[in-house]
C-alpha positions as CSV (number, residue, x, y, z in Angstrom):
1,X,-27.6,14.7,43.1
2,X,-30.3,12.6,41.4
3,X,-29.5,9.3,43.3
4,X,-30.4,8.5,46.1
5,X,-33.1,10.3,47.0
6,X,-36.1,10.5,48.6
7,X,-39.4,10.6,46.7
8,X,-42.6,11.7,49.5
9,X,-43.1,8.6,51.2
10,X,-39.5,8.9,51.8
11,X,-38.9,5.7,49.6
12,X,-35.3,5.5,47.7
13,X,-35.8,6.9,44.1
14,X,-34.3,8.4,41.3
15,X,-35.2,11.8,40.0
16,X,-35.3,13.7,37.0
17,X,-33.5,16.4,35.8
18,X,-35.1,19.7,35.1
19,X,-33.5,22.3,32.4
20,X,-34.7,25.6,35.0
21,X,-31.9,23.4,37.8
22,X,-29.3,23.1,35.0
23,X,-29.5,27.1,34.0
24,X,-29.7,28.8,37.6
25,X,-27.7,26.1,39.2
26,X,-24.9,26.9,36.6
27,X,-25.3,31.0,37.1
28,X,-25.2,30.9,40.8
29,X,-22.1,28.4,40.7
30,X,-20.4,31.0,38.1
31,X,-21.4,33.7,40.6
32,X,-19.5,32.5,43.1
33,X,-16.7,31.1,41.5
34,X,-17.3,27.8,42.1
35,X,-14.5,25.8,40.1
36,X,-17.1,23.1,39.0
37,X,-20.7,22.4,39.1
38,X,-21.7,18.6,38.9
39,X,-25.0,16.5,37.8
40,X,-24.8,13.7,39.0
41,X,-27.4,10.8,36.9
42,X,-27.5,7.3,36.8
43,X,-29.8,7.2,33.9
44,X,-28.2,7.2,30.4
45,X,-31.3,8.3,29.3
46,X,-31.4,11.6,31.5
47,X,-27.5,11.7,31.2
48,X,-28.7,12.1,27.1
49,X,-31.0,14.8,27.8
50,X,-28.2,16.4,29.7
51,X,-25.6,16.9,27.3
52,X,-28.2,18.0,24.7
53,X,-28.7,20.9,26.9
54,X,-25.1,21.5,27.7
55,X,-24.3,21.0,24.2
56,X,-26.8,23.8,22.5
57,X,-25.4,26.6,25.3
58,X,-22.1,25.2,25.0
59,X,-21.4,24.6,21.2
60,X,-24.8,25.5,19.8
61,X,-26.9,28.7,19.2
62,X,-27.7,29.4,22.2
63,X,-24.1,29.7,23.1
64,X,-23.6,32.7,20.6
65,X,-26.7,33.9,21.1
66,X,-26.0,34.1,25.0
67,X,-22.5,34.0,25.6
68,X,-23.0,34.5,29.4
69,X,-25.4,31.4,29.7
70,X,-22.0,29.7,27.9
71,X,-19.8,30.6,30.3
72,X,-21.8,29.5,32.7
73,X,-22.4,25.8,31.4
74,X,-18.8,25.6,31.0
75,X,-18.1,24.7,34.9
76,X,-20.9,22.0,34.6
77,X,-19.6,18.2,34.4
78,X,-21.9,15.0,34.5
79,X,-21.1,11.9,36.4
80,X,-22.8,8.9,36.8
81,X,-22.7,8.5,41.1
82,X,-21.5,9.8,43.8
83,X,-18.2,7.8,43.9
84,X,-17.3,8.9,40.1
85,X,-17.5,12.7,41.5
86,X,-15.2,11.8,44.0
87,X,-12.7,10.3,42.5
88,X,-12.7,12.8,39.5
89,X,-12.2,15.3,41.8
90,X,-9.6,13.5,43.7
91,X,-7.7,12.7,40.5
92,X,-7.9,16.2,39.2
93,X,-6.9,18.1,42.4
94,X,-4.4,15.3,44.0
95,X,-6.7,16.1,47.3
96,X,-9.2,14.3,49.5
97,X,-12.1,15.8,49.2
98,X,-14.1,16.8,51.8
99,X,-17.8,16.1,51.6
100,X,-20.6,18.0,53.0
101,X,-24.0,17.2,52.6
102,X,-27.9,19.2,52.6
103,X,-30.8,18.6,54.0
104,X,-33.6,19.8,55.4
105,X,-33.7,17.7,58.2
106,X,-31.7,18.5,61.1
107,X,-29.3,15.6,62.2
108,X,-27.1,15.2,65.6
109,X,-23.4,16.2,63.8
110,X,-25.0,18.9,61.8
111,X,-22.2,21.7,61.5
112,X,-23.2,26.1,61.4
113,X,-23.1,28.0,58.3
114,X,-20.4,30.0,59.9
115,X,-18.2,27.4,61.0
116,X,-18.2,25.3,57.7
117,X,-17.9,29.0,55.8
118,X,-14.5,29.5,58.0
119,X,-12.9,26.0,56.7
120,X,-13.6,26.7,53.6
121,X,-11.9,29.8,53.6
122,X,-9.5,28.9,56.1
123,X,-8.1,25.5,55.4
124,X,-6.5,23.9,52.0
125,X,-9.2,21.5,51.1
126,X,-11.3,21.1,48.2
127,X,-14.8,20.9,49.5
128,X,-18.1,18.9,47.4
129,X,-21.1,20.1,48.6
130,X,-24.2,18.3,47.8
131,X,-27.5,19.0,47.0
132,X,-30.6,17.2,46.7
133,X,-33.7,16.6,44.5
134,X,-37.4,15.1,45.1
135,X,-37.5,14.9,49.1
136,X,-33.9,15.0,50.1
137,X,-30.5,13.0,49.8
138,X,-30.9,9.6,51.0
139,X,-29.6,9.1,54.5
140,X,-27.0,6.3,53.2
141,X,-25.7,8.8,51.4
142,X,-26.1,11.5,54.0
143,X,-23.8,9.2,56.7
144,X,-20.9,8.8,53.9
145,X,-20.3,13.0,54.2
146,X,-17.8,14.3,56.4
147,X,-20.4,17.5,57.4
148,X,-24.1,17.9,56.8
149,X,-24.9,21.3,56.8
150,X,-27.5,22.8,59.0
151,X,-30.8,23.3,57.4
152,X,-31.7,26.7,55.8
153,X,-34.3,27.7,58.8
154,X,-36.6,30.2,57.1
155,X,-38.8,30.4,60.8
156,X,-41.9,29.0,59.7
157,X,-42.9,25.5,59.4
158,X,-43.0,25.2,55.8
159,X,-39.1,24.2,54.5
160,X,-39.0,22.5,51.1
161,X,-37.2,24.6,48.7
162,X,-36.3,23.8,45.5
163,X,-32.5,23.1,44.7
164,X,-31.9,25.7,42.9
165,X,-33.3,28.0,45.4
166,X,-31.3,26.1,48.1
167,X,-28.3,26.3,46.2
168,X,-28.1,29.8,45.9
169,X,-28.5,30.7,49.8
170,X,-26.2,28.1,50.7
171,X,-23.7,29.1,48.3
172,X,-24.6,32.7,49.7
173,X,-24.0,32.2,53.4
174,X,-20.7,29.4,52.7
175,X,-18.9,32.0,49.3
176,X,-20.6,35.2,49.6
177,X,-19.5,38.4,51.6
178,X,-18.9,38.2,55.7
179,X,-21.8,40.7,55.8
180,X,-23.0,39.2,59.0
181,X,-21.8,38.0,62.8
182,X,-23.2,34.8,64.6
């Protein structure tokens, strides 16, 4: 997500894409068989920049050149907003999709990594979990999700990750092996 979020003093922004988010974000979602990874970017301007980057991996050189990095781009999609995720998703499944937000704030119907991992591999719903830029999703935002995910507590004080890092430790604990007991 690229809208709305948070810039440092917290004020509503929009923020930009970076190409390092586009390649790991892409590998990680591959990784863990994640159907489809979405950028979502009001500005036709970054939505430009966008699809010149999908385009060389996905049709140019660097496609042939790196067939894996191809494969990976191939689950990423572009949308506009939030909504237009949504109902693409909707439309393509014929499910209601379940929303779950991230932050690194804690909030009062924040759910465990264990007990959102065992609806998603426990119940028939397509899940959209998203993921912020700059300083976090916007809270607007944040109160239209079903879930919001507990933070990723690292025990220190320090917790801003950058998305791709967040990504792949949530997509770790909610797609990755049952490795652990909580």
């Amino acid at each position: 997500m690229h809208y709305p979020m948070y810039n440092k003093q917290m004020e509503t922004i929009t923020t930009s894409i970076t190409n390092l988010d586009l390649h790991d974000i892409s590998r990680c979602a591959k990784t863990y068989n994640v159907d489809s990874f979405f950028i979502v970017h009001p500005s036709p301007n970054q939505q430009s920049l966008i699809k010149d980057i999908m385009s060389y991996w996905q049709e140019g050189y660097g496609g042939v050149y790196n067939p894996d990095r191809k494969e990976a781009f191939n689950i990423m999609r572009l949308t506009h907003d939030f909504k237009e995720t949504v109902d693409k998703i909707e439309n393509e499944t014929g499910q209601k999709v379940t929303t779950v937000a991230t932050d690194a704030r804690i909030y009062k119907n924040s759910v465990s990594y264990k007990s959102l991992k065992n609806k998603i591999f426990n119940e028939d719903k397509c899940f959209l979990i998203l993921f912020g830029t700059g300083w976090g999703i916007a809270e607007e935002l944040i109160n239209k999700c079903d879930y919001i995910l507990h933070p990723i507590e690292p025990g220190g004080t320090y917790n801003h990750l950058s998305v791709r890092s967040a990504v792949s430790i949530i997509l770790d604990r909610l797609l990755g092996e049952f490795w652990f007991s909580i």
